[in-house]
Structures are given as C-alpha cells and as structure tokens.
MDTraj code that builds the backbone (N, CA, C; nanometers):
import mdtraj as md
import numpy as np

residues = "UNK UNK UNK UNK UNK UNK UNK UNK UNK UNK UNK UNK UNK UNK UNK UNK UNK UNK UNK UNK UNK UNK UNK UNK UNK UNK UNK UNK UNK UNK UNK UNK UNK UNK UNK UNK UNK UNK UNK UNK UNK UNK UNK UNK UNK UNK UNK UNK UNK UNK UNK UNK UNK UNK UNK UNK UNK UNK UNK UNK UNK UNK UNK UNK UNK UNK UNK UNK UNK UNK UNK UNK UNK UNK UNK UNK UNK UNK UNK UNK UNK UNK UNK UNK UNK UNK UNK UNK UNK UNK UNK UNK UNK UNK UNK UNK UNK UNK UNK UNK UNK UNK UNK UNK UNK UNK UNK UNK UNK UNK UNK UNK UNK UNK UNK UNK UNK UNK UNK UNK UNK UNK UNK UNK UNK UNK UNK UNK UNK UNK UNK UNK UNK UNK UNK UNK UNK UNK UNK UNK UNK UNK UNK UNK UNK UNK UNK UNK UNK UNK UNK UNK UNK UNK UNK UNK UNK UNK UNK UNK UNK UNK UNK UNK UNK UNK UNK UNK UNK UNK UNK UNK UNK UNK UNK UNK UNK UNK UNK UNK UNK UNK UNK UNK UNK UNK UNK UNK UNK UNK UNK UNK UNK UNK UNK UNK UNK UNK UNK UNK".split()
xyz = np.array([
    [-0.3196, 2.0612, 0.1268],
    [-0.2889, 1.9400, 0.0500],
    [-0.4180, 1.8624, 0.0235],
    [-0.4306, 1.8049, -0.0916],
    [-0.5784, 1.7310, -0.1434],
    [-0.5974, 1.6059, -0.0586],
    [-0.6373, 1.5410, -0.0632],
    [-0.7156, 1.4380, 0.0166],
    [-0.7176, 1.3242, -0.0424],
    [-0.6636, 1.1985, -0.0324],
    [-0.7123, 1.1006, -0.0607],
    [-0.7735, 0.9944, 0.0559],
    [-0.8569, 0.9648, 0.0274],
    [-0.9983, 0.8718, 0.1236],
    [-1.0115, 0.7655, 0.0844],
    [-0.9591, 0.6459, 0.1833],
    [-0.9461, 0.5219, 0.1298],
    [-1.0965, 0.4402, 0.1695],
    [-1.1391, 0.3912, 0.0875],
    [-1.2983, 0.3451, 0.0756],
    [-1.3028, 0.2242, 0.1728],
    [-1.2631, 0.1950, 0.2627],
    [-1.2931, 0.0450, 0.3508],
    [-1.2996, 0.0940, 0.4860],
    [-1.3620, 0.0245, 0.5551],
    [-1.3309, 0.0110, 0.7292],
    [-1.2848, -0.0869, 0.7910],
    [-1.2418, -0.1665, 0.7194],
    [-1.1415, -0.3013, 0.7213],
    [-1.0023, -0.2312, 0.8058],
    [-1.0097, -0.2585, 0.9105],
    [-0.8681, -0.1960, 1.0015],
    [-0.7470, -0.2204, 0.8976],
    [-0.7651, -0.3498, 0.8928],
    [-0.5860, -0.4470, 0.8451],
    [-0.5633, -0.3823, 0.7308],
    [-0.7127, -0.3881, 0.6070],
    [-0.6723, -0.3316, 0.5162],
    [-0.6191, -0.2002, 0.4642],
    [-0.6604, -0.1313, 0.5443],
    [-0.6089, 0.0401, 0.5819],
    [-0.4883, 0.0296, 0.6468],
    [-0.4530, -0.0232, 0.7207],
    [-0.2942, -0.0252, 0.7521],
    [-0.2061, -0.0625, 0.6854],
    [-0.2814, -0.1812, 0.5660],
    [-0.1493, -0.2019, 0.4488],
    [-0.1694, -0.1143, 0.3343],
    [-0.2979, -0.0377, 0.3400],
    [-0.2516, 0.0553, 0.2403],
    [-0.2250, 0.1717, 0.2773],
    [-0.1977, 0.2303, 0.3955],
    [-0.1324, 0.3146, 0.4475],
    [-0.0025, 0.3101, 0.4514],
    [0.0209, 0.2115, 0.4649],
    [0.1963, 0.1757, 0.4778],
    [0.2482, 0.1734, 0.3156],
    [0.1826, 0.1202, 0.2310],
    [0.2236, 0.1385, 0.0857],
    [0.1956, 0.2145, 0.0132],
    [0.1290, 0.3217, 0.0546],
    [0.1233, 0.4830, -0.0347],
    [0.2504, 0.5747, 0.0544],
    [0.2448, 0.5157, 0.1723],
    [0.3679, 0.6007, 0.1869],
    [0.5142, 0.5973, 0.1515],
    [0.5191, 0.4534, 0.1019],
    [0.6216, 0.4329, 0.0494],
    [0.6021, 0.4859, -0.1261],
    [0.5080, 0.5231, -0.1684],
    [0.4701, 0.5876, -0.3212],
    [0.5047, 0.7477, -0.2987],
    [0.5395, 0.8087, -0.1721],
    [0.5081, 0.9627, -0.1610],
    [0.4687, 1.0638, -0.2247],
    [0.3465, 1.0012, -0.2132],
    [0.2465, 1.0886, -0.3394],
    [0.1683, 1.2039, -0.2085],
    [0.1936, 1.3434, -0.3269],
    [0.1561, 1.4342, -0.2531],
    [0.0019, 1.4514, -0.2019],
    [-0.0566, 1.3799, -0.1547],
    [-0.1749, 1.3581, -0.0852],
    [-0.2150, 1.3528, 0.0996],
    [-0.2897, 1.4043, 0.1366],
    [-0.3036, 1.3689, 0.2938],
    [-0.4249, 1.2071, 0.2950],
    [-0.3367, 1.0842, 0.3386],
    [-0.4441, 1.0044, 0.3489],
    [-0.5200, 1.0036, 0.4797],
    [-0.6818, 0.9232, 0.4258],
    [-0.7820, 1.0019, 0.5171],
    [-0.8517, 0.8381, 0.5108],
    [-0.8546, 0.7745, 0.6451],
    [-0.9507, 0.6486, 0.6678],
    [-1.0837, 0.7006, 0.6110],
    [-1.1616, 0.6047, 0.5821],
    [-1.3081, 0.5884, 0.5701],
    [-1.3652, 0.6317, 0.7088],
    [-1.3503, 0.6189, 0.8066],
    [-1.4009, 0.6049, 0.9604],
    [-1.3725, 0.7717, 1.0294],
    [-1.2514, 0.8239, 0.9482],
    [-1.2226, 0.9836, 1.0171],
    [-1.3277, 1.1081, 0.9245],
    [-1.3921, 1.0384, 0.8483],
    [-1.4682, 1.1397, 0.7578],
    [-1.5794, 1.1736, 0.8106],
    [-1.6229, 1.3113, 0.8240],
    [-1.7678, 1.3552, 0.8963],
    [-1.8605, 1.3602, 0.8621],
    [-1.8323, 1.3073, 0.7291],
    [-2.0011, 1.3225, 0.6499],
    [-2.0487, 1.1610, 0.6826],
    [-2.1691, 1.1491, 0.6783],
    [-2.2640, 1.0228, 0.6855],
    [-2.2489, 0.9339, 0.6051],
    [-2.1704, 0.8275, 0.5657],
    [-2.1452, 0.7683, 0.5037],
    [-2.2839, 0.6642, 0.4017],
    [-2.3362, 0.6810, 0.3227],
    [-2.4267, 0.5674, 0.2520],
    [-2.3929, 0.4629, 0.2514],
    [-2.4656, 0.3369, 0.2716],
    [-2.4009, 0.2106, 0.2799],
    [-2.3836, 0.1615, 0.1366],
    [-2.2401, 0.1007, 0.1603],
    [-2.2060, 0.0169, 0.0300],
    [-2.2559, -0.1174, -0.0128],
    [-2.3698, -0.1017, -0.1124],
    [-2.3762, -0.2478, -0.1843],
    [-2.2915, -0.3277, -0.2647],
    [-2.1943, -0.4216, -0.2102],
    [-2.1063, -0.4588, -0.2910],
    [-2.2107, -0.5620, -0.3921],
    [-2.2415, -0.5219, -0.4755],
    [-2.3639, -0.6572, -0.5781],
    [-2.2450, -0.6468, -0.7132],
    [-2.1543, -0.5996, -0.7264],
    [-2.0851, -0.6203, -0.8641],
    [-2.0135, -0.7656, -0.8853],
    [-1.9640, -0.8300, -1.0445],
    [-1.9979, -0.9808, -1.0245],
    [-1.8261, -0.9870, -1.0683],
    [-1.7535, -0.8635, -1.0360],
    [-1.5590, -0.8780, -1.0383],
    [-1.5446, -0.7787, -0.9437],
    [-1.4191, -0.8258, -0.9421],
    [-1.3574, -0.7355, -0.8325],
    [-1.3774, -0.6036, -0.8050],
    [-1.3039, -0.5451, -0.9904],
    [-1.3385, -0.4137, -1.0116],
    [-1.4962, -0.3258, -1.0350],
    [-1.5879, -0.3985, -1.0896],
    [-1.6907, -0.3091, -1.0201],
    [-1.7469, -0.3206, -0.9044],
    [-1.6742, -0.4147, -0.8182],
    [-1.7397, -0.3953, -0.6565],
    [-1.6601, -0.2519, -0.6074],
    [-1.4935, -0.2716, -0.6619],
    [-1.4164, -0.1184, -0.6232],
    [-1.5116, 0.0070, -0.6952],
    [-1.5141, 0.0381, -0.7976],
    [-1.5893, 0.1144, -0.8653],
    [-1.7012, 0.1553, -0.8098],
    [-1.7714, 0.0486, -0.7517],
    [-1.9301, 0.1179, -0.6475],
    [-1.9124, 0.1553, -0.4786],
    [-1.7773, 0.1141, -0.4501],
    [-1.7221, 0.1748, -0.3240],
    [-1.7196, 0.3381, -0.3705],
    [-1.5972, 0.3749, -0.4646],
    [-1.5725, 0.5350, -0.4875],
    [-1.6614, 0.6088, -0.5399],
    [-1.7400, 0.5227, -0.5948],
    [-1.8302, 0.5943, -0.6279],
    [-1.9300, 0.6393, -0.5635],
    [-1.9975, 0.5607, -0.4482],
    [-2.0644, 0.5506, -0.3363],
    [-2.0644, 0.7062, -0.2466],
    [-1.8826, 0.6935, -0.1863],
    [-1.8298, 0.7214, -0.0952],
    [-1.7949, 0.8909, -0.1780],
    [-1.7641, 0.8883, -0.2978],
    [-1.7577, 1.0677, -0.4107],
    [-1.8911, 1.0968, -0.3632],
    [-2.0115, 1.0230, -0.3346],
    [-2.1407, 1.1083, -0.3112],
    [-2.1229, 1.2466, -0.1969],
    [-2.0009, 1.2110, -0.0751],
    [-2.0606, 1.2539, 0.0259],
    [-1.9248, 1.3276, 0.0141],
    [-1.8015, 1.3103, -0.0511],
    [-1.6970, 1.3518, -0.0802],
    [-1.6778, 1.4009, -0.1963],
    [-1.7287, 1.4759, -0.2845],
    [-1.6817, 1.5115, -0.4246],
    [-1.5689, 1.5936, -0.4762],
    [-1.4800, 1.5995, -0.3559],
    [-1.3898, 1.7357, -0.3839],
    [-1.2480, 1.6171, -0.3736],
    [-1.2391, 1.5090, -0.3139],
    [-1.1539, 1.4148, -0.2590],
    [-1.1116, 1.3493, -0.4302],
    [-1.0137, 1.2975, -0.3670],
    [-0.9459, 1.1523, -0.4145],
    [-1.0022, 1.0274, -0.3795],
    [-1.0766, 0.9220, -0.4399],
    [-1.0811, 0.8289, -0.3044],
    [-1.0326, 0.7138, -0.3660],
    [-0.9910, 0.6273, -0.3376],
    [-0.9072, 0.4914, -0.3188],
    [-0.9829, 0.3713, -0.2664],
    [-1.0435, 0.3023, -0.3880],
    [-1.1280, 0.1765, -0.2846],
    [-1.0378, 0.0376, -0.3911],
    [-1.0749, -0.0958, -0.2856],
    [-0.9840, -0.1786, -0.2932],
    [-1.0970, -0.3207, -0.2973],
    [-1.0645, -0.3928, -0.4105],
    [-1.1593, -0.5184, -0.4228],
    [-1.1169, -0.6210, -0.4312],
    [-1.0734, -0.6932, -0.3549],
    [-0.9735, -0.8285, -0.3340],
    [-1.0688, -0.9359, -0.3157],
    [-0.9907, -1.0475, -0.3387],
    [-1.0253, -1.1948, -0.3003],
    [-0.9540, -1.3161, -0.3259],
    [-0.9801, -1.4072, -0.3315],
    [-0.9494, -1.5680, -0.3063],
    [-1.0195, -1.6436, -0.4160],
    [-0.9068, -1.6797, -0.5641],
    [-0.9711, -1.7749, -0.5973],
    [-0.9165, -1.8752, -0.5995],
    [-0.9732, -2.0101, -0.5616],
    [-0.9375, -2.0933, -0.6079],
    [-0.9297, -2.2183, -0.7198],
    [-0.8566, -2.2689, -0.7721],
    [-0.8545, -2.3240, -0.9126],
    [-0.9697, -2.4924, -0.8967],
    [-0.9572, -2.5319, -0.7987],
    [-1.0009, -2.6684, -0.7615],
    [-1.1780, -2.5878, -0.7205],
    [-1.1860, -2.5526, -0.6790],
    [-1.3617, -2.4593, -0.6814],
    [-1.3996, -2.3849, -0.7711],
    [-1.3437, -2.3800, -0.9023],
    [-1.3970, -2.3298, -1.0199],
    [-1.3708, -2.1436, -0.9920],
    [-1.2583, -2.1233, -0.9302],
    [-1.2383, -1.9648, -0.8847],
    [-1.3175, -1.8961, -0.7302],
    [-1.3914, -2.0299, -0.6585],
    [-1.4220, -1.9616, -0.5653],
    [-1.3437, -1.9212, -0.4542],
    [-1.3703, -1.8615, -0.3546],
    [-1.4901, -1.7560, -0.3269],
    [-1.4793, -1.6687, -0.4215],
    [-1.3570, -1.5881, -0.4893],
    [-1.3780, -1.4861, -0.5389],
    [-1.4573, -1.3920, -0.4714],
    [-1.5283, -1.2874, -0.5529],
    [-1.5837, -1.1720, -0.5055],
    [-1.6746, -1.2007, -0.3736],
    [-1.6795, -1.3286, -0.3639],
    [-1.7494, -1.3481, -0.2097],
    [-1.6614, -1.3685, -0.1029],
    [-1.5109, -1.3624, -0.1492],
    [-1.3995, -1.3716, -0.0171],
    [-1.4843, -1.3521, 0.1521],
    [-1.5013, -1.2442, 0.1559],
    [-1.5398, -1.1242, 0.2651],
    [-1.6105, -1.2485, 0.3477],
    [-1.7343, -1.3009, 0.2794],
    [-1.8654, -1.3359, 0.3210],
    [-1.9119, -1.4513, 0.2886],
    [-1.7062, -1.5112, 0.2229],
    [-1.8023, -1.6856, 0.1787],
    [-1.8190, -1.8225, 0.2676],
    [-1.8502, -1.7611, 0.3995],
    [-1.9141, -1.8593, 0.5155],
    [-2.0737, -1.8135, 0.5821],
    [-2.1000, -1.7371, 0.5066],
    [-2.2131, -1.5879, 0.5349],
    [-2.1461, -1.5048, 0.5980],
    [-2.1188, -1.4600, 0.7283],
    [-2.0580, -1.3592, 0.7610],
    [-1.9545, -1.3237, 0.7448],
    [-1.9050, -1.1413, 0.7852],
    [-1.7819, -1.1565, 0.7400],
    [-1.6982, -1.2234, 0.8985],
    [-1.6411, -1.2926, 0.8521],
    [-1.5473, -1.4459, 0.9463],
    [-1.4611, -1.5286, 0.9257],
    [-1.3344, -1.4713, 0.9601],
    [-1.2443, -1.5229, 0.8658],
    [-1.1967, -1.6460, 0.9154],
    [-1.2457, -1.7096, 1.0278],
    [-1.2034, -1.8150, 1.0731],
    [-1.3045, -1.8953, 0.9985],
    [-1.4643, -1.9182, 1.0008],
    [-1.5276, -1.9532, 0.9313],
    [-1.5207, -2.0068, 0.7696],
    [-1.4334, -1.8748, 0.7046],
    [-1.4136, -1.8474, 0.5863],
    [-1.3260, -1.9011, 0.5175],
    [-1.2233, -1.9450, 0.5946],
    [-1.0675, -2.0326, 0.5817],
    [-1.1220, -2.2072, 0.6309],
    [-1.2140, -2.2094, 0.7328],
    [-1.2777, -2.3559, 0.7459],
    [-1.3528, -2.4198, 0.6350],
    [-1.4554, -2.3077, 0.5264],
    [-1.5123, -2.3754, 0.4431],
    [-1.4243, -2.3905, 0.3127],
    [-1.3188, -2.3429, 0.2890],
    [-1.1806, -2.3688, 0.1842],
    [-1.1077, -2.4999, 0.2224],
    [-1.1023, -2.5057, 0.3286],
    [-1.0329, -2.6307, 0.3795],
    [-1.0912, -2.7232, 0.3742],
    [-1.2323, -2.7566, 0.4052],
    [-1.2965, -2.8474, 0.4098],
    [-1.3383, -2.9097, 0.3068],
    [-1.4200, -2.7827, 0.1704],
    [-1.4083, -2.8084, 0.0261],
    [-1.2997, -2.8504, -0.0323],
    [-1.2143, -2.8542, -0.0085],
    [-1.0527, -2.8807, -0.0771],
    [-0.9794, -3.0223, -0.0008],
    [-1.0478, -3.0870, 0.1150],
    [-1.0123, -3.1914, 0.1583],
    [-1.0043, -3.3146, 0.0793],
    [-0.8658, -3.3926, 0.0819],
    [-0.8957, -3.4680, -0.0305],
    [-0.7781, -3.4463, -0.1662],
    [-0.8312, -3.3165, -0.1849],
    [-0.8131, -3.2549, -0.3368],
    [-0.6519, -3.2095, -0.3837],
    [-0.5859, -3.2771, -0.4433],
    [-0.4565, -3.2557, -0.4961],
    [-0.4268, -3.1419, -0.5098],
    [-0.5191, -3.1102, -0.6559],
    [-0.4659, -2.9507, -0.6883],
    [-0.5552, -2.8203, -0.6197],
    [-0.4357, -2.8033, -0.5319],
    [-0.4731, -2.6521, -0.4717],
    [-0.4353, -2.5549, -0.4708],
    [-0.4124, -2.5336, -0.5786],
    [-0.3560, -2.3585, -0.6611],
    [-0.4510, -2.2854, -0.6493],
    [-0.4312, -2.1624, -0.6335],
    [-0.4948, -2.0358, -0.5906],
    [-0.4380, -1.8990, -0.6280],
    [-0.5055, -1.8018, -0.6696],
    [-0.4689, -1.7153, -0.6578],
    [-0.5247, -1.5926, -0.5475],
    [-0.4466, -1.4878, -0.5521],
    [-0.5004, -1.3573, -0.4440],
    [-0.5268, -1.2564, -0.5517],
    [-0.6105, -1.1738, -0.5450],
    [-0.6281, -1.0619, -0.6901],
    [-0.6891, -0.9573, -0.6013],
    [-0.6097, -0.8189, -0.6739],
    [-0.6850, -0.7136, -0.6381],
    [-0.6774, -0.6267, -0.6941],
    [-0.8050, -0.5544, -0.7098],
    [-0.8006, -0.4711, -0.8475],
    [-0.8549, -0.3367, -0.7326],
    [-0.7366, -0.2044, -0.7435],
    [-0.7727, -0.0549, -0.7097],
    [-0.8037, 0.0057, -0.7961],
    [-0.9176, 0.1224, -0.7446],
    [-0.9815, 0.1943, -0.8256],
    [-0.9707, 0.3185, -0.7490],
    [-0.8809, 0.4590, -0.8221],
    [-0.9090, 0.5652, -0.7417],
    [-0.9769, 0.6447, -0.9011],
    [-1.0453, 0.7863, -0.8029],
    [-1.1524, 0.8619, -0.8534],
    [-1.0774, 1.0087, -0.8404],
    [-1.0859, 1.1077, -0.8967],
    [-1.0154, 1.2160, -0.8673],
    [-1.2078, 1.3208, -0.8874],
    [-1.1867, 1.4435, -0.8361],
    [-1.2912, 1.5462, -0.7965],
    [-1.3834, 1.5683, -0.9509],
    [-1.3267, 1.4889, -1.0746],
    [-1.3735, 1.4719, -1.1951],
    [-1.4693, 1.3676, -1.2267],
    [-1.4228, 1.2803, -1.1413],
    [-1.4668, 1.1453, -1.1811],
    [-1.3648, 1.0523, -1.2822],
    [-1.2693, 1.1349, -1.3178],
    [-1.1643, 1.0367, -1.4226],
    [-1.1050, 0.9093, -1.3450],
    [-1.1454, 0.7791, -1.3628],
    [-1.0829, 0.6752, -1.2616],
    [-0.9337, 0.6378, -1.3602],
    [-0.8720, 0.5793, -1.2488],
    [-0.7764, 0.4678, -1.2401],
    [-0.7694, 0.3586, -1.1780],
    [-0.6984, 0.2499, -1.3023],
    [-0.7234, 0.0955, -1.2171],
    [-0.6090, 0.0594, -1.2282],
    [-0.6035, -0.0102, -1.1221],
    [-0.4740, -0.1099, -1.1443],
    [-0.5022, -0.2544, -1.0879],
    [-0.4307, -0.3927, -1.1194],
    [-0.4466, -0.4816, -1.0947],
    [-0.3388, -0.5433, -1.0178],
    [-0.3521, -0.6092, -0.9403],
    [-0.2470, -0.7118, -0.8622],
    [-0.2983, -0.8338, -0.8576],
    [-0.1996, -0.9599, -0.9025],
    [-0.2305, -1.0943, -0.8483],
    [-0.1361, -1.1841, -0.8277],
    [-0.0852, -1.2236, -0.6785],
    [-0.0133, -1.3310, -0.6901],
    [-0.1056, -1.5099, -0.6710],
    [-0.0063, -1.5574, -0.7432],
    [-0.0235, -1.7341, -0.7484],
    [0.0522, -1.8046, -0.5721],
    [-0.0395, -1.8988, -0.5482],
    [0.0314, -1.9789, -0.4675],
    [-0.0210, -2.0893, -0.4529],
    [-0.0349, -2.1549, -0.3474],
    [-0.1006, -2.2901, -0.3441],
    [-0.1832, -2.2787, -0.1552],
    [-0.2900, -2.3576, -0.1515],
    [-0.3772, -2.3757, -0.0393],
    [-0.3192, -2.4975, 0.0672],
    [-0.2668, -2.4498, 0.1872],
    [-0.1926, -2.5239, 0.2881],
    [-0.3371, -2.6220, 0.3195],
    [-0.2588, -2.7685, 0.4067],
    [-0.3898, -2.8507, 0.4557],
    [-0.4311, -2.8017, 0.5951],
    [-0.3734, -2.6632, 0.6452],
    [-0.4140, -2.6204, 0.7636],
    [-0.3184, -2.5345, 0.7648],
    [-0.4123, -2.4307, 0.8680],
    [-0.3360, -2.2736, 0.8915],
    [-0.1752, -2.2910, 0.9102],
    [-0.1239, -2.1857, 0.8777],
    [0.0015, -2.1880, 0.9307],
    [0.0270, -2.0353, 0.9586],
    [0.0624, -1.9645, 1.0678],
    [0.1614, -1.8183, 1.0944],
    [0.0793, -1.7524, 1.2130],
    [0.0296, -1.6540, 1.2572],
    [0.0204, -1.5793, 1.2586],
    [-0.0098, -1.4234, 1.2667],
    [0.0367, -1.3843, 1.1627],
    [0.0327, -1.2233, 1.0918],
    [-0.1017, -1.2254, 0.9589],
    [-0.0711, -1.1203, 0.9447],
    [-0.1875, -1.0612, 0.8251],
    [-0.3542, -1.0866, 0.8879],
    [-0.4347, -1.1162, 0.7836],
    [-0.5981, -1.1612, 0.8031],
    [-0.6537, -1.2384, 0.6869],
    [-0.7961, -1.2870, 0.6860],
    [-0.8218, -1.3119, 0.5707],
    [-0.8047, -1.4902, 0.5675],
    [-0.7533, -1.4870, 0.4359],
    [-0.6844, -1.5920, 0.4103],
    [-0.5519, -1.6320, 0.4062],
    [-0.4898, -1.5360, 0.4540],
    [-0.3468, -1.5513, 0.5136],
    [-0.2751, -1.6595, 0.5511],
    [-0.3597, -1.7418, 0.6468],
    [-0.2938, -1.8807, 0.7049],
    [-0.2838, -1.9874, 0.6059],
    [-0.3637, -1.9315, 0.5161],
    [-0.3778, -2.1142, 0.4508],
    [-0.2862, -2.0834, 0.2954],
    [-0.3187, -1.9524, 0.2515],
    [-0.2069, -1.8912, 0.1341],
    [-0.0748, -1.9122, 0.1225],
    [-0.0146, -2.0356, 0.0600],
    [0.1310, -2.0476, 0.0519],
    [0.1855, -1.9322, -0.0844],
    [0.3077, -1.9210, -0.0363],
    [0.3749, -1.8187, -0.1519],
    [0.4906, -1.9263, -0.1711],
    [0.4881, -1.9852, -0.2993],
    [0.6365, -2.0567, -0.3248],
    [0.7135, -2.0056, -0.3410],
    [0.7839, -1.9138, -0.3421],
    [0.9189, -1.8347, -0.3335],
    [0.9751, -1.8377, -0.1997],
    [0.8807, -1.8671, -0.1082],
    [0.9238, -1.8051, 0.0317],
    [0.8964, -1.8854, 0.1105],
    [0.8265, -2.0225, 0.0551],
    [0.7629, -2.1839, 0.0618],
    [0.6921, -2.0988, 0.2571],
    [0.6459, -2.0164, 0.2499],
    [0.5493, -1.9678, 0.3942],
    [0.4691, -1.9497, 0.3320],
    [0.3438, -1.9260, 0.4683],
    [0.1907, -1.8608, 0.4166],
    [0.2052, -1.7184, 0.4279],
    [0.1062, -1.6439, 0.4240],
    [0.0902, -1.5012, 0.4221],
    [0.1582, -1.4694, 0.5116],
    [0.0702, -1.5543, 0.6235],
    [0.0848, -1.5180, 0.7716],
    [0.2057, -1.5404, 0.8331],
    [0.2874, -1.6261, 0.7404],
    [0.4319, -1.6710, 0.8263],
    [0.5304, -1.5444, 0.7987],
    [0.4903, -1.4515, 0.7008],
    [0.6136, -1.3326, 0.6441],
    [0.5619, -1.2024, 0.7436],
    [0.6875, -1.1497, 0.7716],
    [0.6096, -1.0360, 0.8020],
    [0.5497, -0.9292, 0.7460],
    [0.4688, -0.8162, 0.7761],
    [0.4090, -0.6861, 0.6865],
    [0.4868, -0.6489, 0.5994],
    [0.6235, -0.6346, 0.5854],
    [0.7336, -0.5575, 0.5024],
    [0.7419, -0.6586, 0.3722],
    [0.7384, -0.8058, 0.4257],
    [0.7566, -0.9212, 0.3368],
    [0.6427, -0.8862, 0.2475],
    [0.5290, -0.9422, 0.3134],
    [0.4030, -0.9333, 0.2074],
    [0.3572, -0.8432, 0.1360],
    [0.3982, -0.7120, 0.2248],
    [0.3453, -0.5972, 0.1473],
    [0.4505, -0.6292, -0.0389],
    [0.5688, -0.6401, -0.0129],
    [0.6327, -0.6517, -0.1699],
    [0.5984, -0.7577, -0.2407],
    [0.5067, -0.8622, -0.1845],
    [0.4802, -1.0036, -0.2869],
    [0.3281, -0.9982, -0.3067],
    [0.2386, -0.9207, -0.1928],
    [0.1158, -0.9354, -0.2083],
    [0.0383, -0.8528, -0.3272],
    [-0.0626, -0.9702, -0.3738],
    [-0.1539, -0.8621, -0.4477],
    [-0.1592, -0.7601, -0.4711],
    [-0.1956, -0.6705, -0.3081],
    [-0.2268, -0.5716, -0.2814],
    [-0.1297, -0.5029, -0.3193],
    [0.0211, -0.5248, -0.2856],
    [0.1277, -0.4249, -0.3232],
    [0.1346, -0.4858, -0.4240],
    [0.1484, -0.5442, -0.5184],
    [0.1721, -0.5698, -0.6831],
    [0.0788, -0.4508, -0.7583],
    [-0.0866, -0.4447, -0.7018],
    [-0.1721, -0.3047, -0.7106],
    [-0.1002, -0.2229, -0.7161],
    [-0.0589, -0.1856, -0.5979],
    [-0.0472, -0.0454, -0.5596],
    [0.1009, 0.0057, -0.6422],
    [0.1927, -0.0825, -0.6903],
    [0.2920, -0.0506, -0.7370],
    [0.2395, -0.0215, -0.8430],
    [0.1843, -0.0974, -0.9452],
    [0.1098, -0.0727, -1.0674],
    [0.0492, 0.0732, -1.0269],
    [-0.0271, 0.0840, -0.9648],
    [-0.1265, 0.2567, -0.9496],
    [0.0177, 0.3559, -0.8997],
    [0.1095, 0.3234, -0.8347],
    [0.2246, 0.3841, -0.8129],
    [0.2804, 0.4460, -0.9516],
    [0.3044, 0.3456, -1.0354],
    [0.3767, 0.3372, -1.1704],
    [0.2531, 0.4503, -1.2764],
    [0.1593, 0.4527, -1.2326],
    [0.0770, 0.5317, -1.3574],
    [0.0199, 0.6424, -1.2981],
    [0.0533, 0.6738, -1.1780],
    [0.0074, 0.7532, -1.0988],
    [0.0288, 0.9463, -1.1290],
    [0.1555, 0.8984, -1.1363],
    [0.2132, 1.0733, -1.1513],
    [0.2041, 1.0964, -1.3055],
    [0.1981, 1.0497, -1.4125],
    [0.1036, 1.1339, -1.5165],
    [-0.0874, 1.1303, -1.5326],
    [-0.1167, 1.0238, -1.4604],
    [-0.2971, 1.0811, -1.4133],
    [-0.2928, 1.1549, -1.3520],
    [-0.2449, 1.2101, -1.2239],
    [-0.2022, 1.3159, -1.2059],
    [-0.2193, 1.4934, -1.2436],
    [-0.1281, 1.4734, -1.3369],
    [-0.0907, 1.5880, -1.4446],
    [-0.2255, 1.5940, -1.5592],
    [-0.2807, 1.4865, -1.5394],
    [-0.4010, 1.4376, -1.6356],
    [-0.5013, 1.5409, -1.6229],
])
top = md.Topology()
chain = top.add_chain()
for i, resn in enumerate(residues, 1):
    res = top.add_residue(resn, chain, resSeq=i)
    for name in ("N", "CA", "C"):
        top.add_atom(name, md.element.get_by_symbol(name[0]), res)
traj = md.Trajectory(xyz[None], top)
C-alpha cells in the first residue's frame, strides 16, 4: 500500500490528522514525519501565506521521500482587531514556539478592544510521486475570549470561541472540533477532491 507522510512533528497536529483521514478511508498507509528513516532537511517556513509555507514543507520533505504521498498542513490565527495577526506567525508569535506565551500576547494586544473576531485557516497541500499538488482550504470564524477557557486541543484553543457551540476550542471535545475546525473543514474539502486526483 502507498504511503502517505504527514509533513509536521507537531504531536497534536498528527493526531488530528490521523484521526480525520481515517475517517476519509483513503487507501493509503499513514506515516508520521518522526517514523521516517531518512534524515530529514530542515524546514524553512519563510513563505508570506499559509499555503506556500505548506508547499515548502512537501516539498522539502519529497526531497528525501520521492516515491511517497506527503501531506503538509499550514494553519494559523488571524485576527480582525490586529490587522490579521499572527497569521503565518501563529507557531512563533511570542518568539518561540509557546503557546502559553502566544495566547498571552493576543490577550494582552486585544485588551480593551471590542471587536474580537477571528478567524482559524488552514490551507493542506498534498504532493503525489509526480509532484502534481492538491490544495484545499479550511476556515472557521469565531470570536477571542477575555481569558482562556477548557482544557482540550493546543494552540489557540482556549481563547477561540465557536458561536454555534458559544465554547472555546478547548471546551469541545476532539470528535466536536475535529467537524467544526479548520482543519477538518480542510480535510473534508481534500476528502471531497481526493478520489478523482487520485485516478489523476
């Protein structure tokens, strides 16, 4: 069976996209970033959207894998009251990656501030042994809590309200978020176009 190789070493994030390709049962064996034996090159994420930071993950990671599938994932946090930030600096917008840090400087910038709409976006990019990519996009809307609330998930989870479900990320569980989040709004989209690229 072919291989698909998901481009992160992000634990959390590999467990939610493990859990939502299997619900796609696409005939593939998935394969962490971390179980692969070849030497991995380090990834420069320098792209200035989501999708070419994904794009220089698979592409990166096809160097040492060219026979694979691989699956890389470029998410973030914008918010409307910071002119879309962090955006593509989610990961690292306290300098390190720190997500307690990272959720303190959102809160603190936003103290005060009425409108705190936000969105979550994530744009997947898989690569097949050709190089022919596929993208798909996910984004849900919500609003920025005045302090953590839940939990579950990572990231920005605590402070991410979902109005449908008036909780944060962190207050739903994995099964919840996986069907409202970004990430699964992605993956359904790459689900949905999947089996004729495929045949492609």
């Amino acid at each position: 069976m072919a291989r698909l190789i998901l481009a992160s070493n992000n634990a959390h994030k590999i467990s939610e996209l493990k859990a939502m390709l299997a619900m796609l049962h696409i005939e593939l064996t998935v394969v962490p970033l971390n179980e692969l034996d070849s030497k991995i090159p380090e990834i420069v994420e320098n792209g200035k959207t989501f999708e070419e930071n994904a794009t220089i993950k698979v592409q990166t990671i096809a160097k040492v894998a060219p026979n694979d599938y691989i699956l890389a994932d470029d998410s973030g946090l914008s918010v409307d009251a910071l002119a879309g930030q962090p955006g593509v600096y989610s990961a690292r917008y306290a300098g390190d990656h720190d997500d307690e840090a990272n959720i303190d400087k959102v809160l603190t910038k936003l103290s005060g501030e009425k409108n705190r709409t936000a969105h979550f976006n994530s744009v997947l990019v898989l690569i097949d042994n050709h190089g022919r990519r596929l993208v798909a996009n996910g984004q849900v809307d919500g609003q920025i809590t005045t302090a953590r609330r839940g939990n579950n998930g990572f990231g920005y989870d605590p402070i991410f309200l979902v109005p449908q479900f008036d909780k944060t990320f962190a207050e739903l569980t994995a099964e919840e978020k996986n069907h409202v989040s970004h990430r699964g709004l992605a993956l359904k989209s790459l689900g949905q176009q999947l089996p004729d690229w495929l045949k492609g």
